[in-house]
MARSE-215467 format. One line per field, with one value per residue (C-alpha): chain; residue number from 1; residue in one letter; x, y, z. Coordinates in nm, 3 decimals. Example, Ala and Ser with C-alpha at 12.3 -4.5 7.8 and 13.67 -1.06 7.14 Angstrom:
<babas>
chain: [A | A] .
n: [1 | 2] .
res: [A | S] .
X: [1.230 | 1.367] .
Y: [-0.450 | -0.106] .
Z: [0.780 | 0.714] .
</babas>
This chain:
<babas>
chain: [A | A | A | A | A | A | A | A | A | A | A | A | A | A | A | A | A | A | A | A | A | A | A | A | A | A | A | A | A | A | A | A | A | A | A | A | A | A | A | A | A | A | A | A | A | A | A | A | A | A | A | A | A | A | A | A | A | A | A | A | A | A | A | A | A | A | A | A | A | A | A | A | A | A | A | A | A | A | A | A | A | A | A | A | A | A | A | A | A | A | A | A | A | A | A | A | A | A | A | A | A | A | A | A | A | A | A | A | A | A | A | A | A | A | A | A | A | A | A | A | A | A | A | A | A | A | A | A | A | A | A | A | A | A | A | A | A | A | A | A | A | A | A | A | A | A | A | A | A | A | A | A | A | A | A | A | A | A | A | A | A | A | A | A | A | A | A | A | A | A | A | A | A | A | A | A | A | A | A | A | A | A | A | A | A | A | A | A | A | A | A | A | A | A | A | A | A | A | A | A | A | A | A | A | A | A | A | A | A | A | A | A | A | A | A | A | A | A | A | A | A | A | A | A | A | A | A | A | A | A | A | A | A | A | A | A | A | A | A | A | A | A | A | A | A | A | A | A | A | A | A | A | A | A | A | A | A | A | A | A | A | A | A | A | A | A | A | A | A | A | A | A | A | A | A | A | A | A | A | A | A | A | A | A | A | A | A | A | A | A | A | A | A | A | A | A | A | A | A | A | A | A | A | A | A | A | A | A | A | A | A | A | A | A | A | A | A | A | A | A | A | A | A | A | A | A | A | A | A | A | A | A | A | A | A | A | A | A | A | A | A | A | A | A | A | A | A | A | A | A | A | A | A | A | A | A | A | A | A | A | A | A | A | A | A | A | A | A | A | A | A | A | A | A | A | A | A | A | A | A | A | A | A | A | A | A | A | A | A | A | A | A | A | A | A | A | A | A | A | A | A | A | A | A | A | A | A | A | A | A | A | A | A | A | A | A | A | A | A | A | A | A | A | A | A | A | A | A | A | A | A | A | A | A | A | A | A | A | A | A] .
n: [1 | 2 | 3 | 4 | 5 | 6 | 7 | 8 | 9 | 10 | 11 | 12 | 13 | 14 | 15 | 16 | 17 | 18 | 19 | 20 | 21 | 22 | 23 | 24 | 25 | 26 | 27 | 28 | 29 | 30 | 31 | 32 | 33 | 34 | 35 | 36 | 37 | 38 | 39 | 40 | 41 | 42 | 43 | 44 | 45 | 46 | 47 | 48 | 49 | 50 | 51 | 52 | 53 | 54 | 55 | 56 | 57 | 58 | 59 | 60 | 61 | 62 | 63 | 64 | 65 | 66 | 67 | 68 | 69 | 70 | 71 | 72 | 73 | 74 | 75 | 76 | 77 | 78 | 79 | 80 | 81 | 82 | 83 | 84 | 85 | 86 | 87 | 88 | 89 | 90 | 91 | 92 | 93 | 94 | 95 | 96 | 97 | 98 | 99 | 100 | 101 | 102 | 103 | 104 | 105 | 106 | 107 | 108 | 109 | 110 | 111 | 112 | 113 | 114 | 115 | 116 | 117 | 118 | 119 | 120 | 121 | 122 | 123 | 124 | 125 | 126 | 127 | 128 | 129 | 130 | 131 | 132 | 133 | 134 | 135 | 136 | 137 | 138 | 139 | 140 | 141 | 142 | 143 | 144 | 145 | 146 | 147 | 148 | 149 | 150 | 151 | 152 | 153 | 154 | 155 | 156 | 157 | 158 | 159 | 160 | 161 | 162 | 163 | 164 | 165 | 166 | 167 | 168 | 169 | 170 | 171 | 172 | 173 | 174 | 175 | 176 | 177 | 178 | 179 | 180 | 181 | 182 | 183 | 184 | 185 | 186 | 187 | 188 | 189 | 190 | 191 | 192 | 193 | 194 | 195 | 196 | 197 | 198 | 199 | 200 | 201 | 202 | 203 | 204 | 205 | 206 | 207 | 208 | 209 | 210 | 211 | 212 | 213 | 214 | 215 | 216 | 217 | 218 | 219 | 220 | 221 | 222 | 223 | 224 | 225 | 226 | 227 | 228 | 229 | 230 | 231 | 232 | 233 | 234 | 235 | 236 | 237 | 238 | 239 | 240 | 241 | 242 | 243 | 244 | 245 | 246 | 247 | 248 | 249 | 250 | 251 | 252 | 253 | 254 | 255 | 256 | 257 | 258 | 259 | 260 | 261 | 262 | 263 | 264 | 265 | 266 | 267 | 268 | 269 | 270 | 271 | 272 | 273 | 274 | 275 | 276 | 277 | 278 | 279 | 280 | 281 | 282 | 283 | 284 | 285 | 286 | 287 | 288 | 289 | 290 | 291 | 292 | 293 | 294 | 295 | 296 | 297 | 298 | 299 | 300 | 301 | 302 | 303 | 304 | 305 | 306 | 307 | 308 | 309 | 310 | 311 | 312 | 313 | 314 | 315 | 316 | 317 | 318 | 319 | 320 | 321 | 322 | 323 | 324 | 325 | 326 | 327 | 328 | 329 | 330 | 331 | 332 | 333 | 334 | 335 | 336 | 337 | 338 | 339 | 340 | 341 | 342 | 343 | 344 | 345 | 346 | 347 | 348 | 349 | 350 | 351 | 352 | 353 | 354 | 355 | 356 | 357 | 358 | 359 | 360 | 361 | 362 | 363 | 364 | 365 | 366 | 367 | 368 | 369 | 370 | 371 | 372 | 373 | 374 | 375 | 376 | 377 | 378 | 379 | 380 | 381 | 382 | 383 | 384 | 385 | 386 | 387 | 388 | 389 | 390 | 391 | 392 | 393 | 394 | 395 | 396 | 397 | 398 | 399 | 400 | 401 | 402 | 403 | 404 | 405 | 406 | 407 | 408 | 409 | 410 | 411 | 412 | 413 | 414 | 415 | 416 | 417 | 418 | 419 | 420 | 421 | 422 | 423 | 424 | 425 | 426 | 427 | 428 | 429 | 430 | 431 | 432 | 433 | 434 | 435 | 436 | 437 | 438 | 439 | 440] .
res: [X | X | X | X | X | X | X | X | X | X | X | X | X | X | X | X | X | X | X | X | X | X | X | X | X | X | X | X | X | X | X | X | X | X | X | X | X | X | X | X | X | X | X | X | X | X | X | X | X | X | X | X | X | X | X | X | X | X | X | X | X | X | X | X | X | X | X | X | X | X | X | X | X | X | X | X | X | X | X | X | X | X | X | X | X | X | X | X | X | X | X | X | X | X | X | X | X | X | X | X | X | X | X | X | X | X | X | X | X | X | X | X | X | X | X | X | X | X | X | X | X | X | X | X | X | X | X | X | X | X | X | X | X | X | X | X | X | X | X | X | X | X | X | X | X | X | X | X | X | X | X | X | X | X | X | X | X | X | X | X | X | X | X | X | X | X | X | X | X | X | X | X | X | X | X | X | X | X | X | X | X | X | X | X | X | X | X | X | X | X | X | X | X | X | X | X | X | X | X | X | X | X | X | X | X | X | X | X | X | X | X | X | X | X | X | X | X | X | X | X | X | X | X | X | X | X | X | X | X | X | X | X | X | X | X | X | X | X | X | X | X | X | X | X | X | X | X | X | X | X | X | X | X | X | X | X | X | X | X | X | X | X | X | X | X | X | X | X | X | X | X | X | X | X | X | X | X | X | X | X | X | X | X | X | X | X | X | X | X | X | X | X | X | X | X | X | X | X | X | X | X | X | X | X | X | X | X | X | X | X | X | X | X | X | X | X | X | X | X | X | X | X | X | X | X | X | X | X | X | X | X | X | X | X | X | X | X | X | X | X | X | X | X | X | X | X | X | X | X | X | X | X | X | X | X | X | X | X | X | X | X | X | X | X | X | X | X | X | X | X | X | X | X | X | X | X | X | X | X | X | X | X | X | X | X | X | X | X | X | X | X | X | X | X | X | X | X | X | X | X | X | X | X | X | X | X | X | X | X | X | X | X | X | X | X | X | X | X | X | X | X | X | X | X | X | X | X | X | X | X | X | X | X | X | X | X | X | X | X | X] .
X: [-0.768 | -0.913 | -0.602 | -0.686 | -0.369 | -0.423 | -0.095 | 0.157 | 0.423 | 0.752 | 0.990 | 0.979 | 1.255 | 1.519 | 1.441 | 1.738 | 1.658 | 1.670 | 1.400 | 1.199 | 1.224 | 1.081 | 0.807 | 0.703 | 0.672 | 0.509 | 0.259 | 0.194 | 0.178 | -0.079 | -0.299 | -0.292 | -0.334 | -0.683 | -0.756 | -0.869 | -0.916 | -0.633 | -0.543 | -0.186 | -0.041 | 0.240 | 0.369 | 0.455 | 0.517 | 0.198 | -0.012 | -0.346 | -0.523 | -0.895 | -0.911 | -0.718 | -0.609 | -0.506 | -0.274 | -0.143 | -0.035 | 0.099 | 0.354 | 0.391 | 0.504 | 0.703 | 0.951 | 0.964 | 1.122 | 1.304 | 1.131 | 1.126 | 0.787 | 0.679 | 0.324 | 0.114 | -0.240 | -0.416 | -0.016 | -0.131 | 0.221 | 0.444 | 0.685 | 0.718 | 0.800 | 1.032 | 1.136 | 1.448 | 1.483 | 1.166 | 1.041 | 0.680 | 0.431 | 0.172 | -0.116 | -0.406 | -0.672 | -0.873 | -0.951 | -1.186 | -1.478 | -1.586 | -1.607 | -1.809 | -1.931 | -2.030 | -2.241 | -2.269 | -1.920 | -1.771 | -1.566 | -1.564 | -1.310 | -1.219 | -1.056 | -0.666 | -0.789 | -1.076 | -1.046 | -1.051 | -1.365 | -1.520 | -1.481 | -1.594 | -1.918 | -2.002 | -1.938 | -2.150 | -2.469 | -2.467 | -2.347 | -2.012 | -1.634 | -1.293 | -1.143 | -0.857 | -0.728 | -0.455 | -0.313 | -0.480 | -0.794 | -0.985 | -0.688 | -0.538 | -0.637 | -0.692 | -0.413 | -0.176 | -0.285 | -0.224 | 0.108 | 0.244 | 0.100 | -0.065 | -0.272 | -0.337 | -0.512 | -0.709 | -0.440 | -0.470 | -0.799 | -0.824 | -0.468 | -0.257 | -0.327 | -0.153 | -0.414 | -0.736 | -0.596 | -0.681 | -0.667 | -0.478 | -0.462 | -0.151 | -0.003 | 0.430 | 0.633 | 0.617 | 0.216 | 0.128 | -0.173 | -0.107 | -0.344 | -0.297 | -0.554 | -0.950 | -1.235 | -1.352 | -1.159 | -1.091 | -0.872 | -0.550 | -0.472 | -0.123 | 0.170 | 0.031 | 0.184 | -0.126 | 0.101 | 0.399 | 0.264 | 0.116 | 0.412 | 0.615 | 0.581 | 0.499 | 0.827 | 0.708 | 0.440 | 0.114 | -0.168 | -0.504 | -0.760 | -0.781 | -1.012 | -1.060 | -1.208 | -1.502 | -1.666 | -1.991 | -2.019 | -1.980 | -2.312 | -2.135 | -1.793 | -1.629 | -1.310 | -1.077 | -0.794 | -0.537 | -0.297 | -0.014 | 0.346 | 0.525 | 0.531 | 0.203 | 0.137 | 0.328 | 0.182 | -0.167 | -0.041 | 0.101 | -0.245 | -0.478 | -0.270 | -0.234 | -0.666 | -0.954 | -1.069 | -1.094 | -0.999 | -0.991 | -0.742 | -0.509 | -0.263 | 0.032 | 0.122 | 0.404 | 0.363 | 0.339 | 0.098 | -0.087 | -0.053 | -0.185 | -0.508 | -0.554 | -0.606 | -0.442 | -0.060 | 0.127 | 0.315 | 0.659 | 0.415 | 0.611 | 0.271 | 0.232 | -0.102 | -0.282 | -0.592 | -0.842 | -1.115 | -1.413 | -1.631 | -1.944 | -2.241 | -2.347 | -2.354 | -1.979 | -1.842 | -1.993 | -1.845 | -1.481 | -1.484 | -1.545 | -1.291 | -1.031 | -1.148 | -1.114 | -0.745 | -0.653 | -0.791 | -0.590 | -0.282 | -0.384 | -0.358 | -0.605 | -0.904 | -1.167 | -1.422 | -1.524 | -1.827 | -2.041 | -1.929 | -1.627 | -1.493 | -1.485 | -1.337 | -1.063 | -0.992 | -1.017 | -0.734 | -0.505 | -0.355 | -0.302 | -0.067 | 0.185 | 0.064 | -0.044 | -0.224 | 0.107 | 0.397 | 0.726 | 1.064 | 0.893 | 1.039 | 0.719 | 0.849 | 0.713 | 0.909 | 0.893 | 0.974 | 0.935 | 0.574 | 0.773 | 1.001 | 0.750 | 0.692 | 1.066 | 1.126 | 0.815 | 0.899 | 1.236 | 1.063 | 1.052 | 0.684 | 0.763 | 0.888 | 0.834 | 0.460 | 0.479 | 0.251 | 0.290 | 0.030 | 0.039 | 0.013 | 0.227 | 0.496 | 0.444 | 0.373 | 0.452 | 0.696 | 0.661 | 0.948 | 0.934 | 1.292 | 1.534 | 1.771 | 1.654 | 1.955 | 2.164 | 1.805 | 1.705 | 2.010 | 1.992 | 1.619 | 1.759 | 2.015 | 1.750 | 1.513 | 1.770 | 1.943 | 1.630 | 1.599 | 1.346 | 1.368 | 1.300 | 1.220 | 1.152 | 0.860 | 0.834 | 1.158 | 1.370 | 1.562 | 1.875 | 1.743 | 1.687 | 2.065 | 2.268 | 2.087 | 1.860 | 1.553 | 1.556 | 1.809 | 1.880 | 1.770 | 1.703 | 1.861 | 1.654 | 1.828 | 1.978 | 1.658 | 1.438 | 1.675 | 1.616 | 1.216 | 1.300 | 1.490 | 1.244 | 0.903 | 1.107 | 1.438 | 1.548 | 1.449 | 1.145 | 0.880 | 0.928 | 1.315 | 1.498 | 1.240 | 1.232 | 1.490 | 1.817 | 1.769 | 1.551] .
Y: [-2.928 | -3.007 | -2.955 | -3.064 | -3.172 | -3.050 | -3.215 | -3.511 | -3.382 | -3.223 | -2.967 | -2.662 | -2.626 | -2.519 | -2.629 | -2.795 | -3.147 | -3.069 | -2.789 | -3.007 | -3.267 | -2.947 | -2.864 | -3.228 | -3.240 | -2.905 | -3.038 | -3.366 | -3.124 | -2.969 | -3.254 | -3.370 | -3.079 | -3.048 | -2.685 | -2.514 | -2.556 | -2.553 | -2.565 | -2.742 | -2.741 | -2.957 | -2.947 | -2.522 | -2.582 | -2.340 | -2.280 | -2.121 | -2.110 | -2.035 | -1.913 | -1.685 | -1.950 | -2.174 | -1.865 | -1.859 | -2.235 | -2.234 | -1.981 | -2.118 | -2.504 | -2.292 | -2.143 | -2.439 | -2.578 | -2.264 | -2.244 | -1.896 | -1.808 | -1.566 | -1.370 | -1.274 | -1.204 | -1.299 | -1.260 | -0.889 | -0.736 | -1.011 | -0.796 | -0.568 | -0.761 | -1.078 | -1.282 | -1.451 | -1.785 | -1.884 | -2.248 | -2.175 | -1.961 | -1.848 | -1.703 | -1.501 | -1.524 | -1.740 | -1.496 | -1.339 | -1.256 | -0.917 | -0.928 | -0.584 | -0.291 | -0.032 | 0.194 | 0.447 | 0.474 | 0.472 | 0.183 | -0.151 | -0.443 | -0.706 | -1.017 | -0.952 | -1.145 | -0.960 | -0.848 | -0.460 | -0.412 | -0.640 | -0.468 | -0.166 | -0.292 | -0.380 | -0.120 | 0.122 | -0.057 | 0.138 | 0.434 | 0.413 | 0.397 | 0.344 | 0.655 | 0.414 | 0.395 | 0.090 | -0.058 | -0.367 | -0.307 | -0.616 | -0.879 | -0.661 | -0.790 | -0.553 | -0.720 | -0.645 | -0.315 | -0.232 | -0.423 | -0.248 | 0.098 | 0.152 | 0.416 | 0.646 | 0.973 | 1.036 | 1.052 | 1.444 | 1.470 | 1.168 | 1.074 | 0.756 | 0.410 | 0.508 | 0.753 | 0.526 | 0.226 | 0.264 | -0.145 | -0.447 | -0.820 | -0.978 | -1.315 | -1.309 | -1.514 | -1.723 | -1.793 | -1.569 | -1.334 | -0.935 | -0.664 | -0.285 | -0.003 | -0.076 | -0.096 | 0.242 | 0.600 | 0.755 | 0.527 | 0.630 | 0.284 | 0.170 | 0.192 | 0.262 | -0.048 | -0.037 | 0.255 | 0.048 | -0.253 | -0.035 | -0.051 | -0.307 | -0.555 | -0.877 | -0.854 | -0.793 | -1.030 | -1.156 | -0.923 | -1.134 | -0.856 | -0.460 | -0.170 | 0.106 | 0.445 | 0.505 | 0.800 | 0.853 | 0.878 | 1.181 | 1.329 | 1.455 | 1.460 | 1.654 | 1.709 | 1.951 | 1.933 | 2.190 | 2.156 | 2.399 | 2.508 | 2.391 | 2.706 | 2.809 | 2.452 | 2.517 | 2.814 | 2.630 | 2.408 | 2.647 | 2.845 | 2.506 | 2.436 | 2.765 | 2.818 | 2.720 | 2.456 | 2.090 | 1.892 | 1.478 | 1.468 | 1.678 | 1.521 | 1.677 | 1.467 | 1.467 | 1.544 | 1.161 | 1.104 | 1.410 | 1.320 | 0.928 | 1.043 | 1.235 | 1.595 | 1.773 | 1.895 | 2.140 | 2.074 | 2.045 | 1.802 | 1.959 | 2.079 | 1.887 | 1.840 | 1.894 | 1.668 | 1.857 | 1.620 | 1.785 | 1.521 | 1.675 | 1.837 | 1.870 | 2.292 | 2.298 | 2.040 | 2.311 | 2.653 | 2.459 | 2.374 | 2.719 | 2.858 | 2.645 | 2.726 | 3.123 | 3.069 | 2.805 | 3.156 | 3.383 | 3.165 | 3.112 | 2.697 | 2.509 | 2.380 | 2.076 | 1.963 | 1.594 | 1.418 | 1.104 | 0.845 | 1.035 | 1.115 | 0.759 | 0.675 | 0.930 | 0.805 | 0.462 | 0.492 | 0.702 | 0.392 | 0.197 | 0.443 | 0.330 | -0.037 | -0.135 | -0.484 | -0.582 | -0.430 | -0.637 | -0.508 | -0.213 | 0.013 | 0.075 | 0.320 | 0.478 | 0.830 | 1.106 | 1.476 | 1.792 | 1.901 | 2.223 | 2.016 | 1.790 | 2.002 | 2.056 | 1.631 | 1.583 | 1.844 | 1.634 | 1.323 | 1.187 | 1.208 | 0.917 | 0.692 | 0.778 | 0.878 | 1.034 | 1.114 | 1.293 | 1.415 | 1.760 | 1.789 | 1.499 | 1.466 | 1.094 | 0.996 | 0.675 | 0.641 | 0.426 | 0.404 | 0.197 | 0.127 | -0.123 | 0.007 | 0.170 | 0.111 | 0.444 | 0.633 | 0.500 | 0.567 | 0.973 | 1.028 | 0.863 | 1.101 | 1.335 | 1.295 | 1.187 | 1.535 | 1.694 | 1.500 | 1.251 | 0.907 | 0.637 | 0.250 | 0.033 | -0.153 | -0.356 | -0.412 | -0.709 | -0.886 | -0.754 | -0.356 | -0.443 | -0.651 | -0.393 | -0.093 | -0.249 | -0.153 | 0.051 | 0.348 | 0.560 | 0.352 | 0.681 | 0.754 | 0.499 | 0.177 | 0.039 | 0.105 | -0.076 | -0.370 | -0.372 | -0.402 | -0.662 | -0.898 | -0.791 | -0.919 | -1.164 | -1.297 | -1.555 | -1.355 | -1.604 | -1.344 | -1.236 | -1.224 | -0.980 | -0.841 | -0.474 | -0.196 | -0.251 | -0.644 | -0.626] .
Z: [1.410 | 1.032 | 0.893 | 0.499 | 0.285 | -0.028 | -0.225 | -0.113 | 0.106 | -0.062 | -0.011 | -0.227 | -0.476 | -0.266 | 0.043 | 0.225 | 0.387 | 0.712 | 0.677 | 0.454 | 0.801 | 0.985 | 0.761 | 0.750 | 1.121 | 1.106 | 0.915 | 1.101 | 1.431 | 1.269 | 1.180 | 1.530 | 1.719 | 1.673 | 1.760 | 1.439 | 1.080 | 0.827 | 0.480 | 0.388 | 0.009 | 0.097 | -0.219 | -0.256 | 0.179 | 0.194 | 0.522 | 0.503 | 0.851 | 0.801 | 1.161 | 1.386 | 1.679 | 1.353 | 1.248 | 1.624 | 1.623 | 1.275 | 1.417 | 1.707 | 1.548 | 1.298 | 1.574 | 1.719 | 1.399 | 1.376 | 1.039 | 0.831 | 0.789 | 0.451 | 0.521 | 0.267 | 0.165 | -0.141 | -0.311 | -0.465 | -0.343 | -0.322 | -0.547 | -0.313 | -0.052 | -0.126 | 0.214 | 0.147 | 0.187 | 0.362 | 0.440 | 0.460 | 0.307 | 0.523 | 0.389 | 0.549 | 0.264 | 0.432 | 0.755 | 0.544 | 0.831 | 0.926 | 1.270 | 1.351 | 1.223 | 1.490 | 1.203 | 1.467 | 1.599 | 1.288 | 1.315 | 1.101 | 1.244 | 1.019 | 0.948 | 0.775 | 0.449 | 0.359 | 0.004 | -0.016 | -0.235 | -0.088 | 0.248 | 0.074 | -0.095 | 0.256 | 0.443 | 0.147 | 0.217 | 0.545 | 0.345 | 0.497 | 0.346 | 0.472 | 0.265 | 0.108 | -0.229 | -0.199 | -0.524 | -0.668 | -0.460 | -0.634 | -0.495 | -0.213 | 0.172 | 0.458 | 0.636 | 0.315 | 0.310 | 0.672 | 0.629 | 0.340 | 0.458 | 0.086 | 0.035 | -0.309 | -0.414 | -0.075 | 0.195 | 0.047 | 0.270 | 0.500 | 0.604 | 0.557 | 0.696 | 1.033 | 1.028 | 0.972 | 1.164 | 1.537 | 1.626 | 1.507 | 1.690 | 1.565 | 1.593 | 1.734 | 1.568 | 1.898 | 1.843 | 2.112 | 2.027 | 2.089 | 2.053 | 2.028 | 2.034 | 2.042 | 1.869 | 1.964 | 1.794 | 2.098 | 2.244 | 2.396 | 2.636 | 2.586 | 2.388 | 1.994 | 1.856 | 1.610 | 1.429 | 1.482 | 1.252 | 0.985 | 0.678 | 0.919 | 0.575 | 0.804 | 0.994 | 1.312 | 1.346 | 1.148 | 1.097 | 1.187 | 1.277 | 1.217 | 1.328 | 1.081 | 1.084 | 0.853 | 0.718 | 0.592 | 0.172 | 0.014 | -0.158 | -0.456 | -0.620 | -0.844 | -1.021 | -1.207 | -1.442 | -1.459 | -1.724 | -1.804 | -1.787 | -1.488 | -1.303 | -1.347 | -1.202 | -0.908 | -0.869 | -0.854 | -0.611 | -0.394 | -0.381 | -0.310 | -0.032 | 0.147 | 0.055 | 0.248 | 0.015 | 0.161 | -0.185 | -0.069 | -0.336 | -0.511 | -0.776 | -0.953 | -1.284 | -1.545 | -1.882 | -1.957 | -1.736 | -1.897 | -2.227 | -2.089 | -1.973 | -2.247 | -2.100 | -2.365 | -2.410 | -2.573 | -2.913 | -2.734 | -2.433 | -2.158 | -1.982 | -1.654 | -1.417 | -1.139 | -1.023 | -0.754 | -0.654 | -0.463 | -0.236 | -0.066 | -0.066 | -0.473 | -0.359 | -0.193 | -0.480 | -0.754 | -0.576 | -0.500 | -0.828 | -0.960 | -0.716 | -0.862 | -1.201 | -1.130 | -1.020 | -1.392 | -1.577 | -1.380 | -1.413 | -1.787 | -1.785 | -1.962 | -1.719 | -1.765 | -1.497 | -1.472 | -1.329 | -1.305 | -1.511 | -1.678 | -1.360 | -1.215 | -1.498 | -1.425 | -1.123 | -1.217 | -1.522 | -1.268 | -1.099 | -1.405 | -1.554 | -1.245 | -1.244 | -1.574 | -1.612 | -1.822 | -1.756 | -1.889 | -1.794 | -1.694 | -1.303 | -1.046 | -0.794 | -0.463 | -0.391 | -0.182 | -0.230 | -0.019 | -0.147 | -0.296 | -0.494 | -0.664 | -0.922 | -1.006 | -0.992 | -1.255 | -1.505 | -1.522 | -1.652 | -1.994 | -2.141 | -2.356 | -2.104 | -1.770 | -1.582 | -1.237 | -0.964 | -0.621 | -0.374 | -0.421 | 0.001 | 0.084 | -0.181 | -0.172 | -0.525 | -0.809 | -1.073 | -1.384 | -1.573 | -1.922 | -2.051 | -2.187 | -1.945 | -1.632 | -1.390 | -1.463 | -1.473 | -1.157 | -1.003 | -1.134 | -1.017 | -0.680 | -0.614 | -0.713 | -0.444 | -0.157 | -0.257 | -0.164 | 0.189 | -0.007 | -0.086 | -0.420 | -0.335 | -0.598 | -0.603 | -0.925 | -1.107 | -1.275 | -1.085 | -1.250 | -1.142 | -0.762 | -0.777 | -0.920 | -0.699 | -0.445 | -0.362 | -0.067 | -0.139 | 0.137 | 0.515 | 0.707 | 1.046 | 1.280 | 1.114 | 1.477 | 1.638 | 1.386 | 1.441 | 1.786 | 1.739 | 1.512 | 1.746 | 2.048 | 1.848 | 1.619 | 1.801 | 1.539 | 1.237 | 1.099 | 0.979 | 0.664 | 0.685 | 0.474 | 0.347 | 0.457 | 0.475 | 0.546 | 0.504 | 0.810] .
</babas>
């Protein structure tokens, strides 16, 4: 193996001696084992294999040193998902090739470090997309955002990343290689472990290659803003999901949010939103549009269409009101809500200090919450949504905020059995330890 030694050898601050003795001897193992090419910052006790059999034996030497291992990608979510106590970092950056892209089949499999945009100004030469919207898509990897299941406005039309994910080749924390799925979309071989590692957060193994679904890009694309009271909003909602219209996304936003984007508000700015984004044909995005327009005049709420450049730009300011480039002491949040209750949770938000969003079909949505003291306010919206068989996880907070209330809030009902998939793919709890629900 080229195994390149960036710094002198150290333990990271915190690192007990023994492990440091481990990582050491890690390191040396790699240097002689002569297999692949790797990068080692011996200083941070960082790892980055720049092929996938290098990823295998970095694993592999790790368990054998009973080493905790912390996967990541190019370090875009690494608040979100915060491995205690781990003796390596292992980063996938560096499996950055794009393996193949069967134009016709409408598949594209990649490496798990392949930035997102970059994936995406590939894939567009061909006239092709993968119909993702993940956070941070200039520094997010594939592999982070098959890993952390992240996906935005167009899960309305196309589906999540279980959805769009039909093949994955993963590294065990033993070194061995696993694949699930295929490199075809009708594949139905096996048991669908490619679901099983989508939003598994690294715990279950290392994401080193993924097959997604693409789709051929849209013609046109259009959009409308509703803005109005909150039950003529609902009532808006209520009709685009029982119509025949095939919106690829449909947003509902609180009044901050509203008042952010600058699409007008009331004097009391208590009028929330709804975002319908058209994608097709220029003729089908034109008469949606004026469908949706018909029912804002009916309903009497304020309507405003956006295309070309404005609309990108629409789109493009949406996920900065949740993740802004600078956000302090500031609460990110990923909830969910019965689709009928979203309305009801965003017309409870502050339009000074709190911006919401939630998929109008899904009830999925973001919370950004800007306050001095967000712990008792967290808490309330919590209760909130787990009274309504939803859920709030923090994504972004101080480290005060996830202490005193944690991140995860309500675990579900399938707690024991997520433990046992746990111990079966990760017996002495190296990958990514502690990282998911209930300290998983």
């Amino acid at each position: 193996m080229k195994c390149r030694t960036i710094l002198s050898r150290a333990p990271s601050r915190g690192t007990s001696l023994a492990a440091a003795d481990a990582i050491a001897s890690v390191f040396d193992d790699l240097v002689a084992a002569g297999a692949a090419e790797c990068a080692v910052d011996a200083l941070s006790c960082t790892v980055v294999p720049r092929s996938r059999a290098a990823l295998s034996l970095v694993l592999e030497r790790a368990q054998q040193k009973r080493l905790r291992v912390a996967i990541y990608g190019c370090g875009s979510k690494l608040t979100w998902v915060e491995p205690l106590n781990a003796d390596v970092r292992l980063s996938t950056r560096a499996l950055d090739c794009l393996v193949e892209h069967a134009v016709g089949d409408l598949t594209v499999t990649v490496e798990a470090g392949v930035r997102w945009t970059e994936l995406q100004h590939v894939l567009a030469k061909t006239g092709q997309f993968v119909p993702l919207d993940p956070t941070y898509p200039d520094r997010a990897t594939v592999g982070g955002v098959v890993a952390t299941a992240d996906s935005g406005s167009w899960r309305q039309r196309y589906g999540g990343v279980r959805d769009l994910a039909i093949g994955v080749e993963f590294v065990r924390a033993d070194g061995q290689v696993a694949h699930a799925g295929g490199r075809v979309v009708k594949n139905v071989a096996g048991y669908d472990l490619t679901k099983l590692m989508v939003g598994s957060h690294g715990t279950l193994g290392a994401i080193a290659l993924v097959t997604l679904r693409t789709y051929p890009l849209p013609d046109d694309s259009g959009t409308i803003a509703l803005v109005g009271p909150a039950d003529a909003i609902a009532r808006a909602a209520q009709w685009l999901r029982g119509s025949a219209l095939t919106p690829t996304a449909a947003d509902l936003l609180s009044a901050g949010a509203v008042r952010a984007l600058e699409l007008g508000t009331s004097g009391q700015g208590i009028d929330l939103g709804l975002l319908v984004r058209f994608e097709s044909v220029a003729a089908s995005v034109a008469q949606q549009c004026e469908r949706v327009a018909a029912v804002a005049q009916q309903l009497a709420v304020r309507a405003a269409t956006f295309a070309g450049e404005g609309e990108r730009d629409l789109w493009a300011r949406l996920p900065l009101l949740i993740h802004p480039p600078s956000s302090g002491l500031a609460v990110t949040c990923k909830i969910g809500v019965l689709p009928a209750e979203a309305i009801a949770f965003l017309a409870r938000l502050s339009a000074e200090k709190e911006c919401g969003i939630v998929r109008a079909g899904s009830g999925l949505g973001r919370l950004y919450l800007a306050s001095d003291d967000p712990i008792a306010r967290l808490q309330e919206l919590r209760a909130q949504c787990e009274a309504g068989c939803g859920y709030l996880s923090l994504l972004e907070a101080p480290a005060e905020v996830l202490q005193r209330i944690g991140r995860w809030g309500y675990t579900g009902n399938a707690l024991p059995l997520m433990r046992r998939l746990k111990h079966q793919f990760d017996p002495d709890d190296l990958l990514n330890s502690g990282c998911f629900v209930g300290g998983i």
